[in-house]
Backbone as JSON Lines, residues from 0, in Angstrom:
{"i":0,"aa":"X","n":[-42.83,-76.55,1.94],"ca":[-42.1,-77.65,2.55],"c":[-41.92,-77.41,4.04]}
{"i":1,"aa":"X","n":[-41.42,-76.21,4.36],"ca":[-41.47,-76.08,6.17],"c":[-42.59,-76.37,6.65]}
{"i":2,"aa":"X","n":[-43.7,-76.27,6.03],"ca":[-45.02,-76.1,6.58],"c":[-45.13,-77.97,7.03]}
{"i":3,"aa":"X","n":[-45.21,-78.43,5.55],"ca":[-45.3,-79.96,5.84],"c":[-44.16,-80.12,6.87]}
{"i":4,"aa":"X","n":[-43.13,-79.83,7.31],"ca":[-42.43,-80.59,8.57],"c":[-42.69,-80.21,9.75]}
{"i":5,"aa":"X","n":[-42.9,-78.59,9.97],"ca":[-43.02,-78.61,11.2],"c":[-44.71,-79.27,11.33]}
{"i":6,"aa":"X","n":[-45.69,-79.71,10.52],"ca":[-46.61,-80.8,10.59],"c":[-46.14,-82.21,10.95]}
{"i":7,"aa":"X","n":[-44.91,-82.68,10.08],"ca":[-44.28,-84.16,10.78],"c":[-44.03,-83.89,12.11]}
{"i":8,"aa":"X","n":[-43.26,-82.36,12.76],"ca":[-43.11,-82.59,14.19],"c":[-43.92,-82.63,15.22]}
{"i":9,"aa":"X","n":[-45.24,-82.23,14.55],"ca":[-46.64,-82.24,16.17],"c":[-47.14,-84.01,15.55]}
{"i":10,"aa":"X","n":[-46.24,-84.86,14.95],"ca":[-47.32,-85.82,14.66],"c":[-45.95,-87.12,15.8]}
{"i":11,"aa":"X","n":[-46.8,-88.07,16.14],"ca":[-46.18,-89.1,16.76],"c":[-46.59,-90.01,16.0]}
{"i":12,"aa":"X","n":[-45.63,-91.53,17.05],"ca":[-45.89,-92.77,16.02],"c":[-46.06,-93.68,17.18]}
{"i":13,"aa":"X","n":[-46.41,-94.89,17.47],"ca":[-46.26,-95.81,19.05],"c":[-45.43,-96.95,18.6]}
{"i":14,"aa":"X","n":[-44.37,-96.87,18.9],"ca":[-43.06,-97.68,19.06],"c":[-43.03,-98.99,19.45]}
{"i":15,"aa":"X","n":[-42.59,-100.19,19.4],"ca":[-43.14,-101.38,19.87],"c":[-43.28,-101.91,20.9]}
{"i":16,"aa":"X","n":[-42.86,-100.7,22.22],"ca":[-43.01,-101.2,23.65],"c":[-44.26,-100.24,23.71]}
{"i":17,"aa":"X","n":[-45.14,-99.57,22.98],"ca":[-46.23,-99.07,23.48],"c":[-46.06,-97.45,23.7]}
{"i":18,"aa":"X","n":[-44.98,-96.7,23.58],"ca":[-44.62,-95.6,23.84],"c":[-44.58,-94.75,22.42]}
{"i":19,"aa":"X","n":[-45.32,-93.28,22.59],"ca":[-45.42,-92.49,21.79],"c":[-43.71,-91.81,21.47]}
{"i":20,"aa":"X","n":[-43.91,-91.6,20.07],"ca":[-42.5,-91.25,19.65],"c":[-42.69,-90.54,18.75]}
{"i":21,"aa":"X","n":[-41.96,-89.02,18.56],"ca":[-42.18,-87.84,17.76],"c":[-41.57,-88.6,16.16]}
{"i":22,"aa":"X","n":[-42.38,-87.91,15.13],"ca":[-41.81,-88.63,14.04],"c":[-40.79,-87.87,13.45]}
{"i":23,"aa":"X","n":[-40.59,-86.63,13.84],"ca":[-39.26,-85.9,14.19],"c":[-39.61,-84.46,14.85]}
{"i":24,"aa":"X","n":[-38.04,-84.31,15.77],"ca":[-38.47,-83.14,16.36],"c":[-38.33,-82.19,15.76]}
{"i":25,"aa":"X","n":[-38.82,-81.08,16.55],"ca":[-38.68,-79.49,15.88],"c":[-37.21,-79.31,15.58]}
{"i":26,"aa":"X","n":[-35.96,-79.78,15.99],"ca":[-35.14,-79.31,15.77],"c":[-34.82,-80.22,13.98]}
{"i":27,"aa":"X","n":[-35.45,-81.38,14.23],"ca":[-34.53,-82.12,13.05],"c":[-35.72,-81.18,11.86]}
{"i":28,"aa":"X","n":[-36.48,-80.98,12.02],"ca":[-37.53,-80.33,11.18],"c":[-36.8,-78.79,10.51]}
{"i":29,"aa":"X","n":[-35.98,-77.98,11.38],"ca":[-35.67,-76.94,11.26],"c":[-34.33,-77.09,10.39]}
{"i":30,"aa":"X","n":[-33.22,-78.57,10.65],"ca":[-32.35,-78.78,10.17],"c":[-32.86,-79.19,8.99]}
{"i":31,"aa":"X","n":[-33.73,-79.98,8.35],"ca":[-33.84,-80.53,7.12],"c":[-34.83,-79.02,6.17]}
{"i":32,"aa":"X","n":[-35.28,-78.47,6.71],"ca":[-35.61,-77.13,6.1],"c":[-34.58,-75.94,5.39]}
{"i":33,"aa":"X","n":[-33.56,-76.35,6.02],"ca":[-32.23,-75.44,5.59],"c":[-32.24,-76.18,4.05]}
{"i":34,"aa":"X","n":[-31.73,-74.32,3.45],"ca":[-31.71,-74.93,2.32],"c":[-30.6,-75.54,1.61]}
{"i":35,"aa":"X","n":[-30.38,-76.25,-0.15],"ca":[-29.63,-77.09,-0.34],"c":[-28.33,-76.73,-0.51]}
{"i":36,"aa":"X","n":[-27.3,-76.91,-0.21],"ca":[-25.56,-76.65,-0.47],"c":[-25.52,-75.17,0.8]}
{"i":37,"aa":"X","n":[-26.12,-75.42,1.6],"ca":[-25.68,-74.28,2.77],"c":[-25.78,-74.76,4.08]}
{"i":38,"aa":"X","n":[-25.48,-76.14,4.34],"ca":[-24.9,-76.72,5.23],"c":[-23.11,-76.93,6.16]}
{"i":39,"aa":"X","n":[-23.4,-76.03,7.18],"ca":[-22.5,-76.1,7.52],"c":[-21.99,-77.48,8.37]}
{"i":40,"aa":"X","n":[-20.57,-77.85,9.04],"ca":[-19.93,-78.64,8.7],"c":[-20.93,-79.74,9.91]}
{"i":41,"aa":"X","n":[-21.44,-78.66,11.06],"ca":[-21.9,-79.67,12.33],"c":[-23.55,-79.7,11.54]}
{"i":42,"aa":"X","n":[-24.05,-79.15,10.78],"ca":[-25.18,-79.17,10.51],"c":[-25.34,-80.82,9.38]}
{"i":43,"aa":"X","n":[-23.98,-80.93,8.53],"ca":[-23.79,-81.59,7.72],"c":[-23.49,-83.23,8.62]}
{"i":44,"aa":"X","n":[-23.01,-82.93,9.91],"ca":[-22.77,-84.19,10.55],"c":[-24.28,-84.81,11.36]}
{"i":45,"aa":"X","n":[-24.89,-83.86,11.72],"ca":[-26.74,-83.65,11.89],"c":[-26.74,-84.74,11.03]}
{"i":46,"aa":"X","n":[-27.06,-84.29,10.1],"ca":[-28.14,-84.53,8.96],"c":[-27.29,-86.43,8.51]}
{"i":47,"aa":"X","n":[-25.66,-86.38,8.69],"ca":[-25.08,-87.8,8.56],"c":[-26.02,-88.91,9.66]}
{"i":48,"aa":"X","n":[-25.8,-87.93,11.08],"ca":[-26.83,-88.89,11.73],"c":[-27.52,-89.85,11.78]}
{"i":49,"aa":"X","n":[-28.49,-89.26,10.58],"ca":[-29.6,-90.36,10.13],"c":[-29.16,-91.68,10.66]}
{"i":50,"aa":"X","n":[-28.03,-92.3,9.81],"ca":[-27.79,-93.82,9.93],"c":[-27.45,-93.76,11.73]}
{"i":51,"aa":"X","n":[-27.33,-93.37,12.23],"ca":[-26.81,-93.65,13.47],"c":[-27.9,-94.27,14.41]}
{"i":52,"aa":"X","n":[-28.81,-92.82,14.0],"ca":[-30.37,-92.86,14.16],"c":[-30.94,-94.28,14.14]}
{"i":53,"aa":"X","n":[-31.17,-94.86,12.78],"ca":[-31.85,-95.88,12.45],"c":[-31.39,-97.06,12.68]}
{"i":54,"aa":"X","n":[-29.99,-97.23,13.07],"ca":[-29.64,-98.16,13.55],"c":[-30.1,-98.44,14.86]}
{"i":55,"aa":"X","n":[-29.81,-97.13,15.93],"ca":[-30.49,-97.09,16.96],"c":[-31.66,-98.18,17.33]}
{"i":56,"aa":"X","n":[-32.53,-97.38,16.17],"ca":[-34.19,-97.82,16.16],"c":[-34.68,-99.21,15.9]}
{"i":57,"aa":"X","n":[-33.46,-99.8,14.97],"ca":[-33.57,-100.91,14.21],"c":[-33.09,-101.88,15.27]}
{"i":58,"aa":"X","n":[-31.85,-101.47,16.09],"ca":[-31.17,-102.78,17.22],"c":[-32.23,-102.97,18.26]}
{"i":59,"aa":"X","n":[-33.42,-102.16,18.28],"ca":[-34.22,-102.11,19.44],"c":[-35.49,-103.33,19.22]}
{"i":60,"aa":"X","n":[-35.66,-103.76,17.7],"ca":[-36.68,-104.7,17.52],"c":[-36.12,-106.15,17.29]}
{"i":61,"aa":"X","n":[-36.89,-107.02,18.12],"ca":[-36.63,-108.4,18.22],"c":[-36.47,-109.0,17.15]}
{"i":62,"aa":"X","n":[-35.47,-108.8,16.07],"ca":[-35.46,-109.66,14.68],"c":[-35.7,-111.08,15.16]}
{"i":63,"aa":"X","n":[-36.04,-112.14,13.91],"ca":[-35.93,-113.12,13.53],"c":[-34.49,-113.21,12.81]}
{"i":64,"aa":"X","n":[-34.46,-114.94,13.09],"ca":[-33.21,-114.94,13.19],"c":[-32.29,-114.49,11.41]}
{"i":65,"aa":"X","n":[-33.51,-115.03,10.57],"ca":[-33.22,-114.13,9.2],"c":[-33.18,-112.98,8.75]}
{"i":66,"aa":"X","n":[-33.52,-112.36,9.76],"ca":[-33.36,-111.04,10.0],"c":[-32.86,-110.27,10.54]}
{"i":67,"aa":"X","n":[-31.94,-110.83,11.43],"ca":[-31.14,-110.67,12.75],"c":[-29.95,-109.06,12.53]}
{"i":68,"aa":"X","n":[-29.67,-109.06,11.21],"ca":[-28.52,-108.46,10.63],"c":[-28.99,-107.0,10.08]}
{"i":69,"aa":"X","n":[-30.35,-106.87,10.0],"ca":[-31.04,-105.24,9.0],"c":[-30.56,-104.32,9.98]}
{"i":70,"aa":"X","n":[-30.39,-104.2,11.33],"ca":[-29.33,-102.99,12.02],"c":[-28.07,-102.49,11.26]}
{"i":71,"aa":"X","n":[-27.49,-103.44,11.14],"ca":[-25.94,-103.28,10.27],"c":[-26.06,-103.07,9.29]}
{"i":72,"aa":"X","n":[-27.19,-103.85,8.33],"ca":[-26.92,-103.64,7.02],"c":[-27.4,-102.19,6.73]}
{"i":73,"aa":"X","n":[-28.65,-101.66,7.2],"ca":[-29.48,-100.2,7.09],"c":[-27.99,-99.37,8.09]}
{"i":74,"aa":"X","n":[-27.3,-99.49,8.63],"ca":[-26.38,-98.55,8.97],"c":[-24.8,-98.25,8.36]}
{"i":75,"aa":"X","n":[-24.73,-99.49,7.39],"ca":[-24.0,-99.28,6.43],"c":[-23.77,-98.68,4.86]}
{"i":76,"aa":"X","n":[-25.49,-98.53,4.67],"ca":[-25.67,-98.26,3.69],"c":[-25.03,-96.99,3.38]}
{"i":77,"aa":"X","n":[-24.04,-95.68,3.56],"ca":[-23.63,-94.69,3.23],"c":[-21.78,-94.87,3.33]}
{"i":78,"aa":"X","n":[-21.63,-96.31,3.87],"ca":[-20.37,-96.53,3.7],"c":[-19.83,-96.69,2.14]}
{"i":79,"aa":"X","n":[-18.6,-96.44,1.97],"ca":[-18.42,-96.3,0.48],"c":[-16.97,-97.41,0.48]}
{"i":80,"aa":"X","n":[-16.62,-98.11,-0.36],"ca":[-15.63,-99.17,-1.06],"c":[-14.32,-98.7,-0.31]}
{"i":81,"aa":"X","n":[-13.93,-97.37,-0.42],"ca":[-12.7,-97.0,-0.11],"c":[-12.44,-96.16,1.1]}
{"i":82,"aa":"X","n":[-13.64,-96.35,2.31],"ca":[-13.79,-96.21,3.36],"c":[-13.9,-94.43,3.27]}
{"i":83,"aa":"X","n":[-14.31,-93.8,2.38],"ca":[-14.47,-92.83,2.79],"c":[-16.18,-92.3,3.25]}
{"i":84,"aa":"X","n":[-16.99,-92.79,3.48],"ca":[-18.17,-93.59,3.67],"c":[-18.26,-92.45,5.47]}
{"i":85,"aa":"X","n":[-19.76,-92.87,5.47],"ca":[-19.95,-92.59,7.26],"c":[-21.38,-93.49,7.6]}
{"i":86,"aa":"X","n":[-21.29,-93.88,9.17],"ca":[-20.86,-93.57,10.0],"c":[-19.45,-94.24,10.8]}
{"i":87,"aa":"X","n":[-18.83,-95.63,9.74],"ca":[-17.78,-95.62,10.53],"c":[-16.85,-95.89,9.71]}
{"i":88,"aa":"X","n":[-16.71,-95.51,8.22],"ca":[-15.73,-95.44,7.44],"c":[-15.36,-96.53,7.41]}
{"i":89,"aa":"X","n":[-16.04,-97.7,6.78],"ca":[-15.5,-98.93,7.2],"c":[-14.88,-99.4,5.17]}
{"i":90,"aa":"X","n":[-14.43,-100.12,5.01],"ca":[-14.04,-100.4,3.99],"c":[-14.22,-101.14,2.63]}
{"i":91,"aa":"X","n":[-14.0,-101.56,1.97],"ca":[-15.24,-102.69,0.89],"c":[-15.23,-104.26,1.71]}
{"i":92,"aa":"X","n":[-13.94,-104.77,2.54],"ca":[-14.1,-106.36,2.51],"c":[-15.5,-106.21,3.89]}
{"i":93,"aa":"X","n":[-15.36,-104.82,4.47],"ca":[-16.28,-104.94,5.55],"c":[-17.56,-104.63,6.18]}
{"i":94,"aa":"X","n":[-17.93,-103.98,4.42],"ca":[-19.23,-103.73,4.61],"c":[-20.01,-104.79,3.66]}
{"i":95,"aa":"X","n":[-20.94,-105.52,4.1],"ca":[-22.47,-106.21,4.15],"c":[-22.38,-106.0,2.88]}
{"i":96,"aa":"X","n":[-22.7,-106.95,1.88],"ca":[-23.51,-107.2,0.42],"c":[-24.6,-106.41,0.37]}
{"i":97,"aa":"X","n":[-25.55,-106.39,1.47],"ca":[-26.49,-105.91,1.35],"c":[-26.7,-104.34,1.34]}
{"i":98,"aa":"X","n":[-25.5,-103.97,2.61],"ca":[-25.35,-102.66,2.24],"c":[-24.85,-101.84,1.1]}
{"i":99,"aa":"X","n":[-24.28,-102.22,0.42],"ca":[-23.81,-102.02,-1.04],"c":[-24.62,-102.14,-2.14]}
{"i":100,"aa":"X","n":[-25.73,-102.68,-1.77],"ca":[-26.88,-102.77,-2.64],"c":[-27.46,-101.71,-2.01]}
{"i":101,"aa":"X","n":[-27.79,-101.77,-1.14],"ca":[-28.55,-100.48,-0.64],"c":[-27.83,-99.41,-1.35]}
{"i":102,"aa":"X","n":[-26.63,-99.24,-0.98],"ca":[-25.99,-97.56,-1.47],"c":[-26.37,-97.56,-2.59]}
{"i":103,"aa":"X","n":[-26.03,-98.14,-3.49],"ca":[-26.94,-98.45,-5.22],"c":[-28.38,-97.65,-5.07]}
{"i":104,"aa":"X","n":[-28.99,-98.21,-4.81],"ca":[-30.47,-97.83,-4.96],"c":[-30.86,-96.63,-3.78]}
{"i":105,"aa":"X","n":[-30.02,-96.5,-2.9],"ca":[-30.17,-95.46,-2.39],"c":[-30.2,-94.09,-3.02]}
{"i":106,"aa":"X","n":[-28.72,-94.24,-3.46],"ca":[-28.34,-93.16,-4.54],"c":[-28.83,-92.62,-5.74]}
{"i":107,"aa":"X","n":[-29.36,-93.9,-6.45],"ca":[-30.62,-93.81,-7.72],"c":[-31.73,-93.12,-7.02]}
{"i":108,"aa":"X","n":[-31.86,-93.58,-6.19],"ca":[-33.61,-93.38,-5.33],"c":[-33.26,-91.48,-5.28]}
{"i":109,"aa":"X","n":[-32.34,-91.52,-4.7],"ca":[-32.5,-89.42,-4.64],"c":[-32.37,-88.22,-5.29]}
{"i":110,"aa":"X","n":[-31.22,-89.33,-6.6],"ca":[-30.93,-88.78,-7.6],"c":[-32.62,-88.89,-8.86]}
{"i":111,"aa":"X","n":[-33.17,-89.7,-8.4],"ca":[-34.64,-90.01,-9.35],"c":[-35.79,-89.59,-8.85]}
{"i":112,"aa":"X","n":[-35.81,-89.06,-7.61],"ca":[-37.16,-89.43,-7.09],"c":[-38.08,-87.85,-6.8]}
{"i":113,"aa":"X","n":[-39.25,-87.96,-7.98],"ca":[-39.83,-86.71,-8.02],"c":[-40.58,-86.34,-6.93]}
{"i":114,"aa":"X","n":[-40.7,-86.98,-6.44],"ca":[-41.77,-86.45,-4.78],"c":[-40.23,-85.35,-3.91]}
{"i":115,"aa":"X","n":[-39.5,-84.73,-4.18],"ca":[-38.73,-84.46,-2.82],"c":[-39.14,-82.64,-3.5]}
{"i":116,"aa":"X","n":[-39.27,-81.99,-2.37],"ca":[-39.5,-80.77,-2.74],"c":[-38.21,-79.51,-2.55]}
{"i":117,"aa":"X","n":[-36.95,-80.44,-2.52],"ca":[-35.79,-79.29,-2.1],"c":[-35.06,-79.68,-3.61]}
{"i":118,"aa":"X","n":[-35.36,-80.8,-4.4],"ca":[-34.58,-80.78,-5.59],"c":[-35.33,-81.49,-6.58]}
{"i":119,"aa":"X","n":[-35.12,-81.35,-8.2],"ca":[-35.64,-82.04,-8.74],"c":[-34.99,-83.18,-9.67]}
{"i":120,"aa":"X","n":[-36.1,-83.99,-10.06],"ca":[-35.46,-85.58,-10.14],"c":[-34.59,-85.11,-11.37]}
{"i":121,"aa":"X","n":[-33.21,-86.1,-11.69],"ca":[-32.36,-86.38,-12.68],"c":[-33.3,-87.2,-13.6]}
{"i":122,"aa":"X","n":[-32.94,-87.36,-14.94],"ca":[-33.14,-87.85,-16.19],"c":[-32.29,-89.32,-15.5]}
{"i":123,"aa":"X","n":[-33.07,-90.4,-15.66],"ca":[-32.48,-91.94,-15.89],"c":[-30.81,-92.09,-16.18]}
{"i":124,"aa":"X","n":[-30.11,-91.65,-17.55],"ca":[-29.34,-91.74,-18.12],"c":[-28.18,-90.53,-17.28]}
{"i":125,"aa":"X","n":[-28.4,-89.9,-16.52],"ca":[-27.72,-88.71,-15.76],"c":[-27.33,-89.83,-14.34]}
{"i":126,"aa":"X","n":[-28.63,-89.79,-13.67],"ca":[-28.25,-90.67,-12.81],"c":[-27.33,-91.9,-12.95]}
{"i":127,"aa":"X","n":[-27.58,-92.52,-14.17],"ca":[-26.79,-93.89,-14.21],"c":[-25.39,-93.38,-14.65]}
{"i":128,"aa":"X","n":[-25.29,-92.26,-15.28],"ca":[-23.96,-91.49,-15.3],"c":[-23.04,-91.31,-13.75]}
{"i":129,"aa":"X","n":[-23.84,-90.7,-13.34],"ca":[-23.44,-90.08,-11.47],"c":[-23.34,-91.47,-11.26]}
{"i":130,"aa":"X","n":[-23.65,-93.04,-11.37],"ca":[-23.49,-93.62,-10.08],"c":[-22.19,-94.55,-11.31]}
{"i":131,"aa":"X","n":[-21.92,-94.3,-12.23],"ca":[-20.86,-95.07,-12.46],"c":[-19.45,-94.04,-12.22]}
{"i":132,"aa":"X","n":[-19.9,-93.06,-12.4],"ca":[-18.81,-91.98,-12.16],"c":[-18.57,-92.75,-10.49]}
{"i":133,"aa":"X","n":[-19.05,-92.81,-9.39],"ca":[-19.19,-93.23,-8.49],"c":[-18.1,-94.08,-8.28]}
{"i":134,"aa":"X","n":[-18.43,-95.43,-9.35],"ca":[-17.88,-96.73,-9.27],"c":[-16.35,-96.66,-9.66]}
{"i":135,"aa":"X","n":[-16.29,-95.61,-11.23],"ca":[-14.96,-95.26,-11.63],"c":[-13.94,-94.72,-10.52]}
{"i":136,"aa":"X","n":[-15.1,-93.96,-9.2],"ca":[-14.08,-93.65,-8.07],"c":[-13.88,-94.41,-7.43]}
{"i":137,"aa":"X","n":[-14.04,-95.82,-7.46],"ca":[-13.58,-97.14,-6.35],"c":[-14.88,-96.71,-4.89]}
{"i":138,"aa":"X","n":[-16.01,-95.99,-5.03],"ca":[-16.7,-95.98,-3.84],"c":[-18.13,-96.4,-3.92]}
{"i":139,"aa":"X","n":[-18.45,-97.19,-5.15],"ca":[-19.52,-98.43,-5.12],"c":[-18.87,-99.43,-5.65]}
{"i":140,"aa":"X","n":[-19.76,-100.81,-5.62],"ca":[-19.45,-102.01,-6.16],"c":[-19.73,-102.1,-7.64]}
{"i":141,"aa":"X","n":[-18.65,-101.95,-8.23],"ca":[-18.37,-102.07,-10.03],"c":[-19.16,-103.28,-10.25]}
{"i":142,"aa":"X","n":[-19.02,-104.77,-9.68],"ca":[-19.86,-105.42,-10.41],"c":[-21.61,-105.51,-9.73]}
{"i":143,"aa":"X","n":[-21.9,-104.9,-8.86],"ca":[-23.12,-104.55,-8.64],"c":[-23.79,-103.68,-9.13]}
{"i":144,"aa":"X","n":[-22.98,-102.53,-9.75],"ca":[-23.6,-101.59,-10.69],"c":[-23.86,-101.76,-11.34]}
{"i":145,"aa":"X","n":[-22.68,-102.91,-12.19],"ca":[-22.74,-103.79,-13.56],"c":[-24.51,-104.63,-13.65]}
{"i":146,"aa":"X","n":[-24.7,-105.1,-12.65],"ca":[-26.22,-106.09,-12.6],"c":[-26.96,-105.0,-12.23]}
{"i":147,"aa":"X","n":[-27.08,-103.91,-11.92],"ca":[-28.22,-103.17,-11.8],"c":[-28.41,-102.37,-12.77]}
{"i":148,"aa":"X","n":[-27.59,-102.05,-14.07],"ca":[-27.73,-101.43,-15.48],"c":[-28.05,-102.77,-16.23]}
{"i":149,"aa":"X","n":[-27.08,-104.07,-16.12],"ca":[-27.55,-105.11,-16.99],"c":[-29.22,-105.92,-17.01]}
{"i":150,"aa":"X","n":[-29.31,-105.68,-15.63],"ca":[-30.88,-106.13,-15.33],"c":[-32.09,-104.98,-15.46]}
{"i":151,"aa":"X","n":[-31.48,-104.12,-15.27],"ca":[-32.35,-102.9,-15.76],"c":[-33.06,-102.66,-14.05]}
{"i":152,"aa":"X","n":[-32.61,-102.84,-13.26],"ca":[-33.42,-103.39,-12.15],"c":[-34.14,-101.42,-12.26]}
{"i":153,"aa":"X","n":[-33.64,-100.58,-12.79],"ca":[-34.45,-99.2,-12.48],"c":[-35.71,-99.22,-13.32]}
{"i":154,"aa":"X","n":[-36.21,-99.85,-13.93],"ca":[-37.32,-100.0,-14.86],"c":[-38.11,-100.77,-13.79]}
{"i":155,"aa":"X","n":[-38.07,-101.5,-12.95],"ca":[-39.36,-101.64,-11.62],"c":[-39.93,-100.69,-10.76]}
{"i":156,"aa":"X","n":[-38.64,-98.87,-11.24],"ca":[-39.06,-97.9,-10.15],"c":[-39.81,-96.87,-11.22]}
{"i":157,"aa":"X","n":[-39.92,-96.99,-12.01],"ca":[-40.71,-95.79,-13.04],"c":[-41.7,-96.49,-13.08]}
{"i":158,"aa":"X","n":[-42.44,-94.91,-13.21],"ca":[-43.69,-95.12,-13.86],"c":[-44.09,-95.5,-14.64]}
{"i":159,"aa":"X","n":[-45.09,-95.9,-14.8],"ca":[-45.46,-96.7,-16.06],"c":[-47.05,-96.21,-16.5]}
């Protein structure tokens, strides 16, 4: 796994004004290499970043006007119901529908997803355990969890 990142850090990407852009640097390469539950507290606010990051990246492209809002919503996605959430601890009436769907499938997505090489995927029925345990803590949307077990919407992400 170090090997593949410090490979993401000699690689670039060209950004939409035409300018080359590292697809991460050596340092974020060295931070996501650390291994799992030995994050200390500024290393742990690093790695929160991310959303800060992508919001960044995201306010910088000319949405359409139906689209105007994916900055906020992709930077809310780690906010949680009872504001204990980051990056701005915001609360349930004030975070985005959409972001709350995101945290949903975010959370399935890492808790499921066999490609990651620092952990391995949960069993279906574990995960859907962890994200109602979640909900029982007031920090996802109870009836959005409710339609994403009732619809089965995780049976579009397995294999088949």
């Amino acid at each position: 796994m170090v090997e593949h990142l410090r490979g993401l850090a000699l690689q670039t990407f060209e950004d939409h004004l035409g300018n080359h852009q590292a697809v991460i640097t050596s340092e974020e390469a060295r931070i996501l290499a650390i291994p799992r539950g030995s994050l200390t507290d500024t290393e742990m606010d690093e790695m929160r970043s991310h959303v800060v990051h992508t919001w960044e990246f995201l306010k910088r492209i000319p949405w359409t006007k139906e689209f105007r809002r994916i900055p906020e919503i992709a930077r809310a996605h780690h906010e949680k119901l009872d504001g204990s959430g980051y990056p701005l601890g915001m609360k349930a009436p004030d975070i985005p529908l959409q972001s709350k769907i995101m945290a949903i499938a975010d959370i399935y997505d890492a808790l499921t997803a066999a490609d990651r090489p620092y952990k391995k995927a949960v069993p279906l029925e574990q995960a859907l355990d962890i994200l109602d345990g979640e909900r029982r803590m007031g920090t996802l949307d109870g009836e959005l969890f409710d339609l994403f077990v009732t619809a089965r919407i995780f049976d579009r992400t397995r294999p088949r």
